[in-house]
PDB file with one MODEL, atoms N, CA, C and O in Angstrom:
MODEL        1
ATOM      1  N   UNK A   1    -171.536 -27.928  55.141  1.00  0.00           N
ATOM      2  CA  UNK A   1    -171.570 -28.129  53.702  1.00  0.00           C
ATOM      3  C   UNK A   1    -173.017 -28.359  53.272  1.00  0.00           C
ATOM      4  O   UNK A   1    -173.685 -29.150  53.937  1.00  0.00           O
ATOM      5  N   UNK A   2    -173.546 -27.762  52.255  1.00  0.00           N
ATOM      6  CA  UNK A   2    -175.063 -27.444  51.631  1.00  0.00           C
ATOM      7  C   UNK A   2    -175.183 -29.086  50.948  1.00  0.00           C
ATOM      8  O   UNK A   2    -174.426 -29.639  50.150  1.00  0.00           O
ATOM      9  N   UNK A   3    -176.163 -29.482  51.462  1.00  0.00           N
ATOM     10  CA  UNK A   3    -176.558 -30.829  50.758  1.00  0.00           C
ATOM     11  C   UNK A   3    -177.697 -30.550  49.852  1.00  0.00           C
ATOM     12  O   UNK A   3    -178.324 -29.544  50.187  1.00  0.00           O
ATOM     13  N   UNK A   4    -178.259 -31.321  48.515  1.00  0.00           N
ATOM     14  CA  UNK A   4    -179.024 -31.183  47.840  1.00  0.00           C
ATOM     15  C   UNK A   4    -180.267 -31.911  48.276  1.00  0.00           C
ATOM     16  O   UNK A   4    -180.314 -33.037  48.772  1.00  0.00           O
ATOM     17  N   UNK A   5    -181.567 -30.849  47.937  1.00  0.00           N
ATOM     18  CA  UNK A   5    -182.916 -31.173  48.580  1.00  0.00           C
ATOM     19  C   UNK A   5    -183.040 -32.716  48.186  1.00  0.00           C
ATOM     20  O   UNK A   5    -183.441 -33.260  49.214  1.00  0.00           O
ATOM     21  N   UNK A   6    -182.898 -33.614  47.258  1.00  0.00           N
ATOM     22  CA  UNK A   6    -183.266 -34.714  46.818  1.00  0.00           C
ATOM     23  C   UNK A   6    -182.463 -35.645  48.038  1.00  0.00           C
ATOM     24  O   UNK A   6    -182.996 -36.564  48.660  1.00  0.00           O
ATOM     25  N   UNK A   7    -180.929 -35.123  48.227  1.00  0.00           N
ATOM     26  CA  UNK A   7    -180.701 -36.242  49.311  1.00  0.00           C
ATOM     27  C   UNK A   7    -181.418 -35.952  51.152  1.00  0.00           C
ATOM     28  O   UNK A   7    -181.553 -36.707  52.114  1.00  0.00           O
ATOM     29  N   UNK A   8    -181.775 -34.235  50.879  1.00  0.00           N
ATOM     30  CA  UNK A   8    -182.298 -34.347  52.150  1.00  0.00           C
ATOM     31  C   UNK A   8    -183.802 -35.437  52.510  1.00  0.00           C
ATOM     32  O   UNK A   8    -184.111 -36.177  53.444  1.00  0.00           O
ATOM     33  N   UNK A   9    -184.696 -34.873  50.703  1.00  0.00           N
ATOM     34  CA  UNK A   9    -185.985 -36.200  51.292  1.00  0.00           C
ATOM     35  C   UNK A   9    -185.086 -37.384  51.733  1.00  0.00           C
ATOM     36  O   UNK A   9    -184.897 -37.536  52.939  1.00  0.00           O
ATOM     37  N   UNK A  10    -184.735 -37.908  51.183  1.00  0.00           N
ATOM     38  CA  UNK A  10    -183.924 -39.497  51.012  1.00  0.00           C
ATOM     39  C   UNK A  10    -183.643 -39.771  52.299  1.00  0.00           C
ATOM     40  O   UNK A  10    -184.122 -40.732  52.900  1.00  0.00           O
ATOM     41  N   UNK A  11    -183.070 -39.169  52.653  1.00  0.00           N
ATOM     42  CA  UNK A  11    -182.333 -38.970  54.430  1.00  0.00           C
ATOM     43  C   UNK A  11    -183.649 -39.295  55.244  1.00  0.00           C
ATOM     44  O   UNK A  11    -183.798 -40.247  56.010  1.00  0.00           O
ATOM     45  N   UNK A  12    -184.706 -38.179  54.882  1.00  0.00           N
ATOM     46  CA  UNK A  12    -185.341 -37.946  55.876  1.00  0.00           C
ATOM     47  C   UNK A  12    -186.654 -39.224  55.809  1.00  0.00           C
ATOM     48  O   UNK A  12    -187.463 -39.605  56.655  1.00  0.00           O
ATOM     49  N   UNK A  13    -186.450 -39.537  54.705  1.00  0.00           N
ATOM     50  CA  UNK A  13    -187.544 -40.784  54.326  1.00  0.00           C
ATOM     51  C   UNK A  13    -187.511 -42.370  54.974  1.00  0.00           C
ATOM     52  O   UNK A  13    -188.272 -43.337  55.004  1.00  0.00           O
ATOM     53  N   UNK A  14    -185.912 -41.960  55.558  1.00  0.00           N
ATOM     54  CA  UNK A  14    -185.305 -43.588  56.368  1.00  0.00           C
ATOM     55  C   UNK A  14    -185.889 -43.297  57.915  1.00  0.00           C
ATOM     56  O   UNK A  14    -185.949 -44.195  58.755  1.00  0.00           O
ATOM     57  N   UNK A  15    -186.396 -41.635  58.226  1.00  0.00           N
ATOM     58  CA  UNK A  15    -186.979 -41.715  59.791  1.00  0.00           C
ATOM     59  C   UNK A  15    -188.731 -41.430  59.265  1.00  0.00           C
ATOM     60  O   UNK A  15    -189.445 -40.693  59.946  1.00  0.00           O
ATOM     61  N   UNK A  16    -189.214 -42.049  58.114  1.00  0.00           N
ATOM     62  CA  UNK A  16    -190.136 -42.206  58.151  1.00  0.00           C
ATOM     63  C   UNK A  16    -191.325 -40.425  57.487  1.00  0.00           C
ATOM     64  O   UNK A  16    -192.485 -40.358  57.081  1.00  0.00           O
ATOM     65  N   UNK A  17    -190.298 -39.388  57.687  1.00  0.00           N
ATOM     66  CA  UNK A  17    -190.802 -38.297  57.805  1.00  0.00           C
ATOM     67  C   UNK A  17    -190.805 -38.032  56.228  1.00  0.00           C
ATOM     68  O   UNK A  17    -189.964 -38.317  55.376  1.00  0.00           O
ATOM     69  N   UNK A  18    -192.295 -37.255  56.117  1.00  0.00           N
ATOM     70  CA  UNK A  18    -192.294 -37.278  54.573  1.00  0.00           C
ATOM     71  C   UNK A  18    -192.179 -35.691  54.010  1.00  0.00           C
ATOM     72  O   UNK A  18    -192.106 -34.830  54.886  1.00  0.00           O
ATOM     73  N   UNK A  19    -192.161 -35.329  52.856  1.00  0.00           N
ATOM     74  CA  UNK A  19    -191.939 -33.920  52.370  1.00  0.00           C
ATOM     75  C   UNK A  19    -192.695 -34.046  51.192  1.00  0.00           C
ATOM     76  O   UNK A  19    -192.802 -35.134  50.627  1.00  0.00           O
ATOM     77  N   UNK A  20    -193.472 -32.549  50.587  1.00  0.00           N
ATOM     78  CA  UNK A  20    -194.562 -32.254  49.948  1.00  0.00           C
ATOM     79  C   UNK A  20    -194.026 -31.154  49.218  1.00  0.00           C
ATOM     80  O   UNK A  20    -193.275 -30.616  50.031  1.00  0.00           O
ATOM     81  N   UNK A  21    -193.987 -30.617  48.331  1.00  0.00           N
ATOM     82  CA  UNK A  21    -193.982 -28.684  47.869  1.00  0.00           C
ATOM     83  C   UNK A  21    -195.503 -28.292  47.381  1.00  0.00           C
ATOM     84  O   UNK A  21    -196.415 -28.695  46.659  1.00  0.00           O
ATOM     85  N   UNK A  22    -195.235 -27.494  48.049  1.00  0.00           N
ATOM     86  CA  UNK A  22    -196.365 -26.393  48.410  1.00  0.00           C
ATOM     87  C   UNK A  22    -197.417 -26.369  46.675  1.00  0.00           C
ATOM     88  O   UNK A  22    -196.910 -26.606  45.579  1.00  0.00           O
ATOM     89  N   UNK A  23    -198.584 -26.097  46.860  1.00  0.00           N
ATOM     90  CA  UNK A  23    -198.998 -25.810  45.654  1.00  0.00           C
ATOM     91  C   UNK A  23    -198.599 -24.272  45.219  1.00  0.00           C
ATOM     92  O   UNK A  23    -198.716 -23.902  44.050  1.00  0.00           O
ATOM     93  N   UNK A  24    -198.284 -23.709  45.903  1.00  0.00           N
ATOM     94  CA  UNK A  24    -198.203 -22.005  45.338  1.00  0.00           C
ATOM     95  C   UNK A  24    -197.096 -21.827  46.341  1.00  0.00           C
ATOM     96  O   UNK A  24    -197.229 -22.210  47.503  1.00  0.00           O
ATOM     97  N   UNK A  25    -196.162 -21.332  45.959  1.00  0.00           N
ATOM     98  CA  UNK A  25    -194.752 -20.902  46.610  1.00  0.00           C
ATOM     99  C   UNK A  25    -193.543 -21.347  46.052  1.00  0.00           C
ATOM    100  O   UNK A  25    -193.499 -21.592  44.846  1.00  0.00           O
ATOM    101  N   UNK A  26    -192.320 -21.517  46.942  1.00  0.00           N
ATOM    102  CA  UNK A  26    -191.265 -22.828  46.569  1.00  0.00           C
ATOM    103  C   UNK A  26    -190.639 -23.449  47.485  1.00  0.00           C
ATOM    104  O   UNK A  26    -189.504 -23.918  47.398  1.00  0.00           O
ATOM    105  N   UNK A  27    -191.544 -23.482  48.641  1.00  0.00           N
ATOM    106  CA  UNK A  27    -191.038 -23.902  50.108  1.00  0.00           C
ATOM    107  C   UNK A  27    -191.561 -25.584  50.489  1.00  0.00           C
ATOM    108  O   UNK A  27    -192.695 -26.018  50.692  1.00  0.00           O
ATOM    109  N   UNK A  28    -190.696 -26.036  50.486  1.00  0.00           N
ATOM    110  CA  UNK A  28    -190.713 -27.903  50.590  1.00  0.00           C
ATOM    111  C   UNK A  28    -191.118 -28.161  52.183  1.00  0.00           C
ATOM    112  O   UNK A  28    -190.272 -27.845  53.019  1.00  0.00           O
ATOM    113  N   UNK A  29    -192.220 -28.651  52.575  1.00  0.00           N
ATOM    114  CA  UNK A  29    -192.409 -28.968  53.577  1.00  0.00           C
ATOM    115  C   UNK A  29    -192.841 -30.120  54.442  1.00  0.00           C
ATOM    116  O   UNK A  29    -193.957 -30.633  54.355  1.00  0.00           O
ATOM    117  N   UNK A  30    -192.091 -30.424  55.111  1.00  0.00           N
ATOM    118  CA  UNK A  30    -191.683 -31.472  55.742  1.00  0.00           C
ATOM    119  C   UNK A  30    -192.619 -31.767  57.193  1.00  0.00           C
ATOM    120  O   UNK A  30    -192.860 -30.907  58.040  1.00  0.00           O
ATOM    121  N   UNK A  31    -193.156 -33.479  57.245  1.00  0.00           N
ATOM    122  CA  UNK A  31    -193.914 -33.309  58.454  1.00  0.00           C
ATOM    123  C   UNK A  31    -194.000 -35.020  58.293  1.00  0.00           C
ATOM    124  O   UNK A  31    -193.708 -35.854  57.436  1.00  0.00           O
ATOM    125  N   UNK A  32    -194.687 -34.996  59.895  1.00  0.00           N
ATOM    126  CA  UNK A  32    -194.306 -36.382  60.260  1.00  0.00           C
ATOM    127  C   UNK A  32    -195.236 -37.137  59.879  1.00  0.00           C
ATOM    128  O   UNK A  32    -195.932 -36.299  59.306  1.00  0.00           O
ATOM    129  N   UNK A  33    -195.864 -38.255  59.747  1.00  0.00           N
ATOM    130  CA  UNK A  33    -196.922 -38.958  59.697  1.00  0.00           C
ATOM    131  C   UNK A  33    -197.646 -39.022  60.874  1.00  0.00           C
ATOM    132  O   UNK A  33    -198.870 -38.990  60.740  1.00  0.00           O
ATOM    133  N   UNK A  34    -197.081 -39.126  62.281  1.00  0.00           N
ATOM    134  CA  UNK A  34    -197.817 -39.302  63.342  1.00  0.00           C
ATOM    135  C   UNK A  34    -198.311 -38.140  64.118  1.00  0.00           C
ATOM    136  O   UNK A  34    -198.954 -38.083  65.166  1.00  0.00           O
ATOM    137  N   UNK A  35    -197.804 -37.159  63.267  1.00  0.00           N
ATOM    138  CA  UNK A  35    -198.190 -35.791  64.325  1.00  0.00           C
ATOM    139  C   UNK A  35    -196.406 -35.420  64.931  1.00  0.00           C
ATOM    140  O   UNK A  35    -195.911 -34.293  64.897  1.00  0.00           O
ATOM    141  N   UNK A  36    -195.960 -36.209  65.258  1.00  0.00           N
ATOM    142  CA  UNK A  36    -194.759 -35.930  66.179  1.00  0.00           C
ATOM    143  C   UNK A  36    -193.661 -34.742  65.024  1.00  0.00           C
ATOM    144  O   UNK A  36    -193.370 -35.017  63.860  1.00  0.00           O
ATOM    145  N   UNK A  37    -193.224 -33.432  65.786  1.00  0.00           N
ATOM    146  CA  UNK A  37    -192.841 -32.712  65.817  1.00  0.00           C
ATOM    147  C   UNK A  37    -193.480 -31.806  64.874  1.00  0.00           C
ATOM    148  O   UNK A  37    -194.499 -32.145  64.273  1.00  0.00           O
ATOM    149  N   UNK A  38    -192.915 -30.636  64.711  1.00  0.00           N
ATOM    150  CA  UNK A  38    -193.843 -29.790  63.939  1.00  0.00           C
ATOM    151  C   UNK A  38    -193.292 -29.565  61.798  1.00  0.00           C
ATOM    152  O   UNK A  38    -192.232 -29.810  61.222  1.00  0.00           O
ATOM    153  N   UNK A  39    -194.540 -29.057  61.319  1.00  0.00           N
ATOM    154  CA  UNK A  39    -194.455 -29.208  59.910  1.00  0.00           C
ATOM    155  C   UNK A  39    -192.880 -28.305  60.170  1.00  0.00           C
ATOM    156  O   UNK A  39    -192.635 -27.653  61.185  1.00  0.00           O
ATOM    157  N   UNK A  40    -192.066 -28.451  59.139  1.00  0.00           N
ATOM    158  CA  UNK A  40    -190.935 -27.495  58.801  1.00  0.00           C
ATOM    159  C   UNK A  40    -190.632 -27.743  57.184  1.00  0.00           C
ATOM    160  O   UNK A  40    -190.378 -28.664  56.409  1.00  0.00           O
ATOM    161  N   UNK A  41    -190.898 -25.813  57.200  1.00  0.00           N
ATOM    162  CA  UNK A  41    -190.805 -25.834  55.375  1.00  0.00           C
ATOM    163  C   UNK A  41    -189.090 -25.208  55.179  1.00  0.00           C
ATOM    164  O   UNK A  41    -188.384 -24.746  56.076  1.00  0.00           O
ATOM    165  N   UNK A  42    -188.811 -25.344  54.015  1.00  0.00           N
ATOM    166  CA  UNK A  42    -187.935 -25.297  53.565  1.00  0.00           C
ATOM    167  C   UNK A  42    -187.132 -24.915  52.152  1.00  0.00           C
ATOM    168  O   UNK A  42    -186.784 -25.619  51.204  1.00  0.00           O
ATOM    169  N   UNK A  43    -186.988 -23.440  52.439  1.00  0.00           N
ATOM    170  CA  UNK A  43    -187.264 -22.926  50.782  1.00  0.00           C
ATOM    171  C   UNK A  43    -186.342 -23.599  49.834  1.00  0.00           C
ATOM    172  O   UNK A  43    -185.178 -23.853  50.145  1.00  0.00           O
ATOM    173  N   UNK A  44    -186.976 -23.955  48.409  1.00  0.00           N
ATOM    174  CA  UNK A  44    -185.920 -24.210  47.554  1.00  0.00           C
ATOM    175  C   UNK A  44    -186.555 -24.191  45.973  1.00  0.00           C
ATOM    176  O   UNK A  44    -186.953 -24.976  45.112  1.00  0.00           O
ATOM    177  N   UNK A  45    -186.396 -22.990  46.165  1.00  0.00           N
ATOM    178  CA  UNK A  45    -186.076 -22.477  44.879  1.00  0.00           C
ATOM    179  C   UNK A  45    -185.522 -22.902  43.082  1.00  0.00           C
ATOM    180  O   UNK A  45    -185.598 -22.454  41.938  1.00  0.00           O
ATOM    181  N   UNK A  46    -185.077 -23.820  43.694  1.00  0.00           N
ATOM    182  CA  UNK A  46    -184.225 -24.698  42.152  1.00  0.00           C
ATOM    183  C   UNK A  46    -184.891 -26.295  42.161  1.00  0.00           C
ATOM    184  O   UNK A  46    -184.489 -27.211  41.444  1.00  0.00           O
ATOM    185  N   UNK A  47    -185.670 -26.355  42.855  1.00  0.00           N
ATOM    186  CA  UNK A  47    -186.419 -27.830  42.871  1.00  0.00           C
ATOM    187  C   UNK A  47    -185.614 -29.353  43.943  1.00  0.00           C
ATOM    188  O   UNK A  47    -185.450 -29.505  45.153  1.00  0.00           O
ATOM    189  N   UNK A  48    -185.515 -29.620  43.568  1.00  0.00           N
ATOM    190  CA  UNK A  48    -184.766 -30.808  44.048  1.00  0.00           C
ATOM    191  C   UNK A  48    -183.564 -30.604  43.975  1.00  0.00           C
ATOM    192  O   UNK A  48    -182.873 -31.261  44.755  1.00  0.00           O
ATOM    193  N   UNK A  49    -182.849 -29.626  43.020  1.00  0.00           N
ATOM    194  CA  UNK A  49    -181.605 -29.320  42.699  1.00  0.00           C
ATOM    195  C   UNK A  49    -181.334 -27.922  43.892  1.00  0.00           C
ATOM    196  O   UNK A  49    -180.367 -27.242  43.548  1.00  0.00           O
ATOM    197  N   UNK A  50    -181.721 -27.646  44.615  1.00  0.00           N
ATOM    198  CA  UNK A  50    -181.396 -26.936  45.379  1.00  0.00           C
ATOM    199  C   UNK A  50    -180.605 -27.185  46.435  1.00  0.00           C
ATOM    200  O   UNK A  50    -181.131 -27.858  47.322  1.00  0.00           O
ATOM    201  N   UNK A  51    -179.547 -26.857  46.595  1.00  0.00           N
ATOM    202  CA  UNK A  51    -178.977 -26.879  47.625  1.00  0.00           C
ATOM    203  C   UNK A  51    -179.050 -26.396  49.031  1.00  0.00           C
ATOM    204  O   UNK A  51    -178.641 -25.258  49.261  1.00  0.00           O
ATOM    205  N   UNK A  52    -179.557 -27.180  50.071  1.00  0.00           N
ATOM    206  CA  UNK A  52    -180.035 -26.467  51.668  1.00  0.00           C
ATOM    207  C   UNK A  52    -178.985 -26.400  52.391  1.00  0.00           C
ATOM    208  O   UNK A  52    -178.169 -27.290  52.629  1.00  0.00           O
ATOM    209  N   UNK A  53    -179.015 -25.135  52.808  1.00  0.00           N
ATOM    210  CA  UNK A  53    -177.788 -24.941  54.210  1.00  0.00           C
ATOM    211  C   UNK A  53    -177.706 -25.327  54.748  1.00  0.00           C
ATOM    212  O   UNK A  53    -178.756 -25.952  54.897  1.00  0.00           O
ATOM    213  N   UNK A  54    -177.016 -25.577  55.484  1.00  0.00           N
ATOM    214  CA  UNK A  54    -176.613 -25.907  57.050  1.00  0.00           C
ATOM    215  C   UNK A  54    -177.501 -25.230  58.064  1.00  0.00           C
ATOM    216  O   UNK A  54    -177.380 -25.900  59.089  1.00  0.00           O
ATOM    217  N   UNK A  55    -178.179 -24.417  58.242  1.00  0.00           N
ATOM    218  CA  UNK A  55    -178.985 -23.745  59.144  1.00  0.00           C
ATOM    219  C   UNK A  55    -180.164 -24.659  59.045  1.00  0.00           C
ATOM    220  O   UNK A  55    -180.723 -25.399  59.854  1.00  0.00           O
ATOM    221  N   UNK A  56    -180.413 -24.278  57.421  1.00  0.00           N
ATOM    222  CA  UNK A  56    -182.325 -25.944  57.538  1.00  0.00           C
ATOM    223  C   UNK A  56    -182.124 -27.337  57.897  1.00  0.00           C
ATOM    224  O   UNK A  56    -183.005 -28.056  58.369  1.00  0.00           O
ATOM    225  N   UNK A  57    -180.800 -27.725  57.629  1.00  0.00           N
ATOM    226  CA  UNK A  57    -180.666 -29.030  58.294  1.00  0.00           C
ATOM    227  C   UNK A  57    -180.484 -28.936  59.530  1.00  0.00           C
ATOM    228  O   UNK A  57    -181.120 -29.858  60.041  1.00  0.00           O
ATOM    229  N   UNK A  58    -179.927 -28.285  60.379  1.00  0.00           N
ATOM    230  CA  UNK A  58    -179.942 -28.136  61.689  1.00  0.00           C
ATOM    231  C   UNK A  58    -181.433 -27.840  62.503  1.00  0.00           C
ATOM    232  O   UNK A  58    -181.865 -28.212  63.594  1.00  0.00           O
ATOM    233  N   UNK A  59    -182.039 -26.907  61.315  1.00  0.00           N
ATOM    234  CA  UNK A  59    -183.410 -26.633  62.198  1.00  0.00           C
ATOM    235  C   UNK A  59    -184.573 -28.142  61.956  1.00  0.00           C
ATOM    236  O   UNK A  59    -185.418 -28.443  62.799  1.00  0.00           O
ATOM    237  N   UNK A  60    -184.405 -28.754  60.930  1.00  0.00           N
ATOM    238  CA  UNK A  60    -185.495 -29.974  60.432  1.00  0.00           C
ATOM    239  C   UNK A  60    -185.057 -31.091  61.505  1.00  0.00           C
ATOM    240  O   UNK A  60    -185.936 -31.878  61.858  1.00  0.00           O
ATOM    241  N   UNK A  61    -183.530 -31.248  62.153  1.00  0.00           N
ATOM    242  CA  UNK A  61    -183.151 -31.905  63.208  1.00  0.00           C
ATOM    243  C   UNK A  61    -183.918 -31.533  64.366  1.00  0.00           C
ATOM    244  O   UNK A  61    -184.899 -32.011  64.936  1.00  0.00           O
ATOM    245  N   UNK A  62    -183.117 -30.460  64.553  1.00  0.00           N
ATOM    246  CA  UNK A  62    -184.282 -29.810  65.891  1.00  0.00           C
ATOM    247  C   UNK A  62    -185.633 -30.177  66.089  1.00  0.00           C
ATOM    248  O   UNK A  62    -186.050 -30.554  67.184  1.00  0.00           O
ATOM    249  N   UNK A  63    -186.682 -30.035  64.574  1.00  0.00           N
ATOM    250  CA  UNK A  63    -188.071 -29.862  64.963  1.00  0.00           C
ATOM    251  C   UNK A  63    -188.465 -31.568  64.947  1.00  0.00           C
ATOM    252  O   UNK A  63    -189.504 -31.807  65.562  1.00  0.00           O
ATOM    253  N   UNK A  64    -187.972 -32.439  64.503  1.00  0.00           N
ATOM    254  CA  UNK A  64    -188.101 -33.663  65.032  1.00  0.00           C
ATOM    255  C   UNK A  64    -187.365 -34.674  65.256  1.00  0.00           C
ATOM    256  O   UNK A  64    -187.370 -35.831  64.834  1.00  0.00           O
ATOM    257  N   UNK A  65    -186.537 -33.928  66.192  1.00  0.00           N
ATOM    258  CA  UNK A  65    -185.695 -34.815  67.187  1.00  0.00           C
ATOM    259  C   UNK A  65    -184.722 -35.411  67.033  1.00  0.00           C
ATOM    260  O   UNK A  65    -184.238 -36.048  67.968  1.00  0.00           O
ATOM    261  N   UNK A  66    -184.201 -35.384  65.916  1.00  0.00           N
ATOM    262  CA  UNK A  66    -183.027 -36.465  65.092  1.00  0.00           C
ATOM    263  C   UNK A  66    -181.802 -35.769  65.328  1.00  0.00           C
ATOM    264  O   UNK A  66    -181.839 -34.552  65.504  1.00  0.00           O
ATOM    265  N   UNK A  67    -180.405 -36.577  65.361  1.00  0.00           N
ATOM    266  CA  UNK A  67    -179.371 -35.960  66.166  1.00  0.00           C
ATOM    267  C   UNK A  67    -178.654 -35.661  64.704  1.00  0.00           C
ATOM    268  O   UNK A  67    -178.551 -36.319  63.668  1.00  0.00           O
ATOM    269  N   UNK A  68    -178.253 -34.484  65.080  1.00  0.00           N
ATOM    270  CA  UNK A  68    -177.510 -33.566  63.518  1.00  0.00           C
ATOM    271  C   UNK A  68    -176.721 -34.620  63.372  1.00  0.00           C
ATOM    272  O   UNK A  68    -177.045 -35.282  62.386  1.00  0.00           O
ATOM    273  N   UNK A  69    -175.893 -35.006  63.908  1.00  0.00           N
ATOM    274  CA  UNK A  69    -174.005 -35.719  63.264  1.00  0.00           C
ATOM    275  C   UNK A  69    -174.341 -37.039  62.671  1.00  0.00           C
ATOM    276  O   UNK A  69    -173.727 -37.583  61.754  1.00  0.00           O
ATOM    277  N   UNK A  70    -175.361 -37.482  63.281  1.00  0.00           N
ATOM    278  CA  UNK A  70    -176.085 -38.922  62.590  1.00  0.00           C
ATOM    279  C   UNK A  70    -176.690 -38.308  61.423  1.00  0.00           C
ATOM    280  O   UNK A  70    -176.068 -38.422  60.367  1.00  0.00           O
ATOM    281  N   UNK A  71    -177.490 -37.849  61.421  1.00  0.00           N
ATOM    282  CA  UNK A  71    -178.536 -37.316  60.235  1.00  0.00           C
ATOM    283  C   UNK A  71    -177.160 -36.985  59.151  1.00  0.00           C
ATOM    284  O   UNK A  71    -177.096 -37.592  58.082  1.00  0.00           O
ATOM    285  N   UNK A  72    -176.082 -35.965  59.547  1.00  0.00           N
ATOM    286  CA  UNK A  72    -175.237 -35.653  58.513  1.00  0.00           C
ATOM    287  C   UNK A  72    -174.413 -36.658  57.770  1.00  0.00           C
ATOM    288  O   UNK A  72    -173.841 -36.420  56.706  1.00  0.00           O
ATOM    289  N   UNK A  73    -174.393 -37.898  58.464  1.00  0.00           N
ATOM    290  CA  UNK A  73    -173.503 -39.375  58.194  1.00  0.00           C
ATOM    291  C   UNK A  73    -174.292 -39.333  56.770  1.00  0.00           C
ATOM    292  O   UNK A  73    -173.866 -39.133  55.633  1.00  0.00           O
ATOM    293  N   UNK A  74    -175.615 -39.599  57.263  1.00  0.00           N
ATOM    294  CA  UNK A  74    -176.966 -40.230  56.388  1.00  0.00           C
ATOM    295  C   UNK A  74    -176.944 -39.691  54.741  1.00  0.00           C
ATOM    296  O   UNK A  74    -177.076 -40.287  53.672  1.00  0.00           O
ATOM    297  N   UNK A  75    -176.698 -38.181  55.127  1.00  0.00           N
ATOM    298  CA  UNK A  75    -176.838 -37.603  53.782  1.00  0.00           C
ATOM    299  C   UNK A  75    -175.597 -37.564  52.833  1.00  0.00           C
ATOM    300  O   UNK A  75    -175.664 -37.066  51.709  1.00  0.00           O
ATOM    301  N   UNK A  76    -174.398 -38.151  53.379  1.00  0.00           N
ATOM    302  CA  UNK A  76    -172.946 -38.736  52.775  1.00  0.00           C
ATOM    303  C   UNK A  76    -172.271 -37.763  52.941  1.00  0.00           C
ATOM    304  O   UNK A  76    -171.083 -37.773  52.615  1.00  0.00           O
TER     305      UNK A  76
ENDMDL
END
């Protein structure tokens, strides 16, 4: 189920990891403060009101380490 970009920052702001949009594009990109795992952008098109798939939440898990079924609790 597609969660909206505003609850993904939110989510992702409780492991510390912060998110930016791009000056020129519409790809939201996400990166750690310490270096740990790699930047991952994330298109969205409708702003905060965008709804992200299931594929970018699975891949923003992946690239720093956070376990999908927890992370999915997080975002309600």
């Amino acid at each position: 189920m597609p969660a909206r970009l505003r609850a993904l920052c939110e989510a992702l702001r409780e492991y510390g990891i912060q998110g930016a949009t791009r000056t020129k594009g519409s790809h939201h990109i996400f990166h750690h403060p310490s270096g740990k795992g790699r930047p991952y952008p994330i298109p969205a098109h409708n702003g905060m009101k965008t709804e992200i798939p299931d594929v970018y939440i699975r891949g923003v898990c992946r690239a720093f380490g956070l376990d999908y079924e927890e992370f999915k609790r997080r975002l309600g």
